[in-house]
N, C-alpha and C positions, 0 to 999 in steps of 0.2 A: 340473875334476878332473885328477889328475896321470896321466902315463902308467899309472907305477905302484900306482895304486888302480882304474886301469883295468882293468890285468890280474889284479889281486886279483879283481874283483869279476868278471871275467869266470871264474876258479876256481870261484870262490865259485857261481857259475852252474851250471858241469861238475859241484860237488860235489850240491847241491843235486837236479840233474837226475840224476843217477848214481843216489842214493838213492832220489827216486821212482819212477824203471821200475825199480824192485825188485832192482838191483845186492848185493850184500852189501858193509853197510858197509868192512869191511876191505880190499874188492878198491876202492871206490872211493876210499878212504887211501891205497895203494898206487898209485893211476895219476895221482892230483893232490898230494899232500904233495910229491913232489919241486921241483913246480911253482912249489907256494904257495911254498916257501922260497927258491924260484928270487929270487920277487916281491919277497921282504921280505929277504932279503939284498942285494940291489942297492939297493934302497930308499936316499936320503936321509935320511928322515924316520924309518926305525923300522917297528915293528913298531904303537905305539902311535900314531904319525903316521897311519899307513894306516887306521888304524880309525876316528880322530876324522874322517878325511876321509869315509870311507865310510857313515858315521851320520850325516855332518851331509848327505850327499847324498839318500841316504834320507830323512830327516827334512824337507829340502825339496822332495823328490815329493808329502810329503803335507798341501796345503796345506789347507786350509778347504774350496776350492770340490771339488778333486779329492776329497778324501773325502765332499763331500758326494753329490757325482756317483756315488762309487763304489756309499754308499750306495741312492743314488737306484733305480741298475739292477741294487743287488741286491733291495732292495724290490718291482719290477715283475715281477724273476723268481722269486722267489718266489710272487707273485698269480695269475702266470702258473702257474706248476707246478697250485698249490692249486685253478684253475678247471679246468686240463686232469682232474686226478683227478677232482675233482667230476661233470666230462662223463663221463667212463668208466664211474663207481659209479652213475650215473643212466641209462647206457645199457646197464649189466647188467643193472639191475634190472629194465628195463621187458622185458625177453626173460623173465621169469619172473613176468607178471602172472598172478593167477589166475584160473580160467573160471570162471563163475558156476554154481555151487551144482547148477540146473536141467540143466544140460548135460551134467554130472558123471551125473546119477543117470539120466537120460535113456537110456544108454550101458548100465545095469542092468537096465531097467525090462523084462520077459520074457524077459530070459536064464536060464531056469532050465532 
């Protein structure tokens, strides 16, 4: 990868991360636009150079076995979560078994 898709991609990171702790989009255009155009102005290749590099480096992050891996451990966390609720909803429940019938009425029986 070229310098310059280096530093794209590392923008492309700031922008990314700006947005999700909840930045307001236009404050985080404001603090990396300059940047980005820093990138792709110097650039050899363009603005479309920088892209095709950028997808095609992406694009071989994810290869067969990594996506299958990615799947794999999101599969177990998921099994994971759905056994942990299950233990929770089945140790509520038993704090609220009922007493028997006799025990109930027992508690009544010459209180008048």
């Amino acid at each position: 990868m070229s310098a310059d898709a280096k530093n794209l991609s590392y923008q492309l990171v700031d922008v990314v991360q700006g947005v999700a702790s909840g930045q307001p989009v236009f404050q985080v255009f404001a603090q990396q636009a300059g940047q980005i155009g820093q990138v792709i102005a110097t650039s050899k290749r363009g603005l479309t150079g920088l892209f095709k590099e950028l997808t095609g480096a992406i694009g071989g992050f994810f290869t067969a076995t990594r996506t299958t891996m990615i799947g794999g451990v999101a599969f177990v966390g998921t099994l994971t979560a759905l056994a942990s609720a299950a233990i929770k909803s089945a140790r509520h429940w038993t704090m609220f078994e009922p007493r028997p019938l006799q025990s109930q009425c027992k508690s009544y029986v010459g209180a008048t």
